[in-house]
C-alpha positions as CSV (number, residue, x, y, z in Angstrom):
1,X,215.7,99.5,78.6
2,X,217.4,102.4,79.0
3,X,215.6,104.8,81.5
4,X,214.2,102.3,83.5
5,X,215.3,100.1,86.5
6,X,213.3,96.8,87.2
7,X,216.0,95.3,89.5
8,X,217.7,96.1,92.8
9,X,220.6,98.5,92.8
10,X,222.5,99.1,95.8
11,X,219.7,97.7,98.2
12,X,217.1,99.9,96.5
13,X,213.6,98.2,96.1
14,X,212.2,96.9,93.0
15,X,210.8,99.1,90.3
16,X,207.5,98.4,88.8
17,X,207.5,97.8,85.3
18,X,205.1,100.0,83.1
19,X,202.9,97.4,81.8
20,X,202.4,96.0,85.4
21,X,200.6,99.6,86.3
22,X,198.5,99.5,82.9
23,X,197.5,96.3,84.3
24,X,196.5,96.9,87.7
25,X,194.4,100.1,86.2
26,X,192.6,97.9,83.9
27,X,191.6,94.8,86.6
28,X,190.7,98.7,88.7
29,X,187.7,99.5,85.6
30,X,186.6,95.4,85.3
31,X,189.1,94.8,82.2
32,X,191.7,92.2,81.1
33,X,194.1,93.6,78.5
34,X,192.8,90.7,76.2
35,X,189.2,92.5,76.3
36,X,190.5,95.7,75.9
37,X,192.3,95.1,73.3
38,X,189.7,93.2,71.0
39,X,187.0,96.5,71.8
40,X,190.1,98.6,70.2
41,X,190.5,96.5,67.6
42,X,187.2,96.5,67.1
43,X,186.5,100.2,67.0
44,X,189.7,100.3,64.8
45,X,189.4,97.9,62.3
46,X,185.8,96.5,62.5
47,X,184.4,93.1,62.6
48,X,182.2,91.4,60.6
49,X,178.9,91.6,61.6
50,X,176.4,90.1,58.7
51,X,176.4,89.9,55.2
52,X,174.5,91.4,52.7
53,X,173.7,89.3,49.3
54,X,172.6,90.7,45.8
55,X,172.0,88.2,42.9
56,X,175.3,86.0,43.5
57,X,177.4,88.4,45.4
58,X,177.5,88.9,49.2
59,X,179.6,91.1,51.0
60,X,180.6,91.3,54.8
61,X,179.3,94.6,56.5
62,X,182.0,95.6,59.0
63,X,180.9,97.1,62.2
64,X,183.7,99.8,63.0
65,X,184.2,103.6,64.4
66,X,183.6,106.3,62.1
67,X,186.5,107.2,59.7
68,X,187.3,111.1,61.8
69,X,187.5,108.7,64.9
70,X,189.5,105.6,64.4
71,X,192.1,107.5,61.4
72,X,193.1,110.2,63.9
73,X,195.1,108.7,66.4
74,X,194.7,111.3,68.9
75,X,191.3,110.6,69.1
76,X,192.4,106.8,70.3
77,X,192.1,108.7,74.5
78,X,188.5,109.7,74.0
79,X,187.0,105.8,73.0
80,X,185.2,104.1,74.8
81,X,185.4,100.9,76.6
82,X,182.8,98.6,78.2
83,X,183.7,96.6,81.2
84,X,182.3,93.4,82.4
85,X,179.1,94.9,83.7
86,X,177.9,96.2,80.8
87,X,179.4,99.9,82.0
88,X,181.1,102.4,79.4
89,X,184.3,103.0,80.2
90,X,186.2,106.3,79.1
């Protein structure tokens, strides 16, 4: 990638990639990037959560973030998280 230098030049030592530091900041608030990835995707795009039924129809209900939240993406740094004890992560 240009920019970016994740070898050794000239005796120089090892740059860290940018992923490696989201990591490490994650496993820091009790997070994997699996988990905090399905809450986003939850708070995105919803997940199923029951079903409703009316004569021979049924629908899912989707559990999701309200439409002003989860269509404006600069809202995507104010969401919150929850870690593996149950705490809410900003």
């Amino acid at each position: 990638m240009a920019g970016h230098d994740y070898g050794t030049v000239r005796g120089e030592a090892k740059k860290d990639k940018p992923e490696d530091d989201d990591q490490a900041r994650l496993q820091l608030i009790g997070l994997s990037s699996h988990e905090a990835a399905e809450q986003i995707q939850f708070l995105l795009t919803g997940a199923p959560v029951t079903q409703v039924r009316e004569d021979i129809r049924t629908a899912d209900v989707i559990a999701r973030s309200a439409g002003t939240d989860r269509l404006d993406p600069s809202k995507l740094n104010d969401m919150t998280l929850m870690n593996h004890w149950g705490k809410a992560v900003p």
